[in-house]
N, C-alpha and C positions, 0 to 999 in steps of 0.2 A: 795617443800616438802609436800606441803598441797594438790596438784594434787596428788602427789604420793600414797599420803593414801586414798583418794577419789575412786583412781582407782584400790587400793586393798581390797577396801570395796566396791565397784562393783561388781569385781572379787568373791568375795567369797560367797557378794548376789545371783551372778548366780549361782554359785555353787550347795550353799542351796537349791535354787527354782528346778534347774533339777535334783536333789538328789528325791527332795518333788515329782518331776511327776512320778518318777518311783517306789519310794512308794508300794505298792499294796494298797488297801484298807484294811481297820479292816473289817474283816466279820466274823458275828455268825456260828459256826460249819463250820471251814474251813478245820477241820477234819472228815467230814461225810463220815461215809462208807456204805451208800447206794447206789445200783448198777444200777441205771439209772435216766437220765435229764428227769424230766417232766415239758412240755414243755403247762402253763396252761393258756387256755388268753379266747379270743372270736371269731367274722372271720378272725382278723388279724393271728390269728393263728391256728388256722382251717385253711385257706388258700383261704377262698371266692375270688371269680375271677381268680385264675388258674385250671391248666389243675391236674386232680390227681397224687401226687407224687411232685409237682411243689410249694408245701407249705415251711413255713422256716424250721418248722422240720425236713424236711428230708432234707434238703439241708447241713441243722446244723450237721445231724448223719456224715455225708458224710467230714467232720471237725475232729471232736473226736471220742475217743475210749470209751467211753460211749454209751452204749443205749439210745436211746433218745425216747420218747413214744409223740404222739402228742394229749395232753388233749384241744383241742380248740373245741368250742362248737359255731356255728354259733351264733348271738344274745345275747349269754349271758351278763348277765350283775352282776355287785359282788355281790347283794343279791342270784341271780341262780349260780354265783359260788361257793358262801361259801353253798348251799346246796348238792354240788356233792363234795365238796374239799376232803372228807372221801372215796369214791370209787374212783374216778378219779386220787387222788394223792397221798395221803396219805398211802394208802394201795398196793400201787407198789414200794413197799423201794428204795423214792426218796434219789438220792442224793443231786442233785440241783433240785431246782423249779423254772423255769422262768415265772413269773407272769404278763400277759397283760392284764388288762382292765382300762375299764372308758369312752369309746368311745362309746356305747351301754347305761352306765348311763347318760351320757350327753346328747343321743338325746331323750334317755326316763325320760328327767329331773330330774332324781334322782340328789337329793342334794348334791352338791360336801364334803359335812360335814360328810353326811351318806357314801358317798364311802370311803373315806379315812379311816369312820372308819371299814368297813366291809376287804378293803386290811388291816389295822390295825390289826384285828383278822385272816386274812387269814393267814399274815406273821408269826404271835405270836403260830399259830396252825403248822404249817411246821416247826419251828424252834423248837417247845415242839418235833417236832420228831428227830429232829435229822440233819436234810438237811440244806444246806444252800440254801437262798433266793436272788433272780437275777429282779429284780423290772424295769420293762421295760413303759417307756414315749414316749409314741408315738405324744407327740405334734408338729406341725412344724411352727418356725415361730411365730408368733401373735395367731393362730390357739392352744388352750388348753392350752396355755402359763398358764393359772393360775391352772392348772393340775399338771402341771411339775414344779414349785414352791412347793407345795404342795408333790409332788413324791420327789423331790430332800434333803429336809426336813425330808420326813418319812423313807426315806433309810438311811439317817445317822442315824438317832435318833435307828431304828434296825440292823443297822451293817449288812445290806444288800450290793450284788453288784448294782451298776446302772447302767441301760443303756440307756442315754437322746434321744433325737428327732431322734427316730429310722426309722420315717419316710421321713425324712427332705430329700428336691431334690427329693423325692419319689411321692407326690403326687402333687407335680409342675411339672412333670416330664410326656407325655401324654406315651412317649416309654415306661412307667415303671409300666403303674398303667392300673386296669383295666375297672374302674367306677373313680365317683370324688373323690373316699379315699380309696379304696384295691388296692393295690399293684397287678401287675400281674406273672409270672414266672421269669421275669426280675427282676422285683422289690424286690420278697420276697425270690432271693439270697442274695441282696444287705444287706434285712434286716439281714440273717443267717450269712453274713460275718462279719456285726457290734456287734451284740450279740456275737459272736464267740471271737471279739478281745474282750471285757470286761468279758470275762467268761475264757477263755485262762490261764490265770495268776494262777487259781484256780481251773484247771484241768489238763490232760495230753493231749496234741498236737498228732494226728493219728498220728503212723508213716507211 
């Protein structure tokens, strides 16, 4: 008798927990109706080391029935982001914003305190408009792990989507990248397929 209930309080543990994955997330403004994904980061998203056209953006358009605009700016870093967030994003009635940086702060030592807090205002400025925010970790590995701690944190706390180690198998990867950390046409499909599945859920699938 006492196995019997063990193993239907197992049963309905699994239940609960596959119920839990399929969940969506709580995200701010999962009702935006603004008419295209902008798509805001640094050269992971610019597209540094591919051929033009061969960036995630367009890879992404080529996914959804959204427009998708590719705001990446080789080098930036989140203080030269949040100075263009007003033309660049803002002002193209986003509907999602998918935001990549900190890779660019990291090797120009900006302080992991001052980034999170300039994403902090970037996310707080995008959502006063209206869009919802798509917060991308490009750590892989041991590599910015205390980034993505740090990201995985500020995306709950603003009811953001997440999208973790977007890079991961990517710049271990010599067929996929095209320097020791950009990704190359190979690579930054791979990335637009992962973004794609955690943004999916909160947009419409091309037909």
């Amino acid at each position: 008798m006492k196995i019997n209930k063990i193993l239907v309080f197992l049963s309905i543990s699994s239940c609960v927990l596959l119920f839990s994955s399929c969940v969506k997330r709580e995200v701010r403004n999962i009702n935006a109706t603004g008419k295209n994904i902008i798509c805001f980061g640094d050269s992971i998203t610019f597209g540094y080391g591919a051929n033009p056209g061969e960036d995630y953006p367009t890879a992404l358009a080529k996914l959804v029935d959204t427009p998708v605009i590719n705001a990446g700016v080789d080098g930036d870093t989140t203080i030269q982001a949040l100075k263009r967030l007003d033309t660049d994003v803002l002002a193209k009635e986003p509907r999602l914003v998918i935001v990549e940086f900190c890779g660019n702060d990291f090797l120009k030592k900006v302080p992991k305190e001052v980034t999170i807090k300039n994403l902090n205002e970037i996310i707080d400025r995008i959502q006063a408009k209206g869009a919802m925010v798509a917060l991308v970790d490009i750590s892989a590995g041991l590599f910015l792990r205390e980034y993505r701690l740090a990201f995985t944190k500020l995306a709950k706390e603003k009811e953001t989507i997440f999208i973790p180690a977007v890079l991961n198998k990517i710049i271990t990867n010599p067929s996929m990248k095209s320097d020791f950390f950009h990704p190359n046409g190979r690579g930054y499909k791979i990335v637009a397929q992962r973004i794609f599945q955690k943004i999916e859920p909160y947009i419409n699938r091309k037909k």
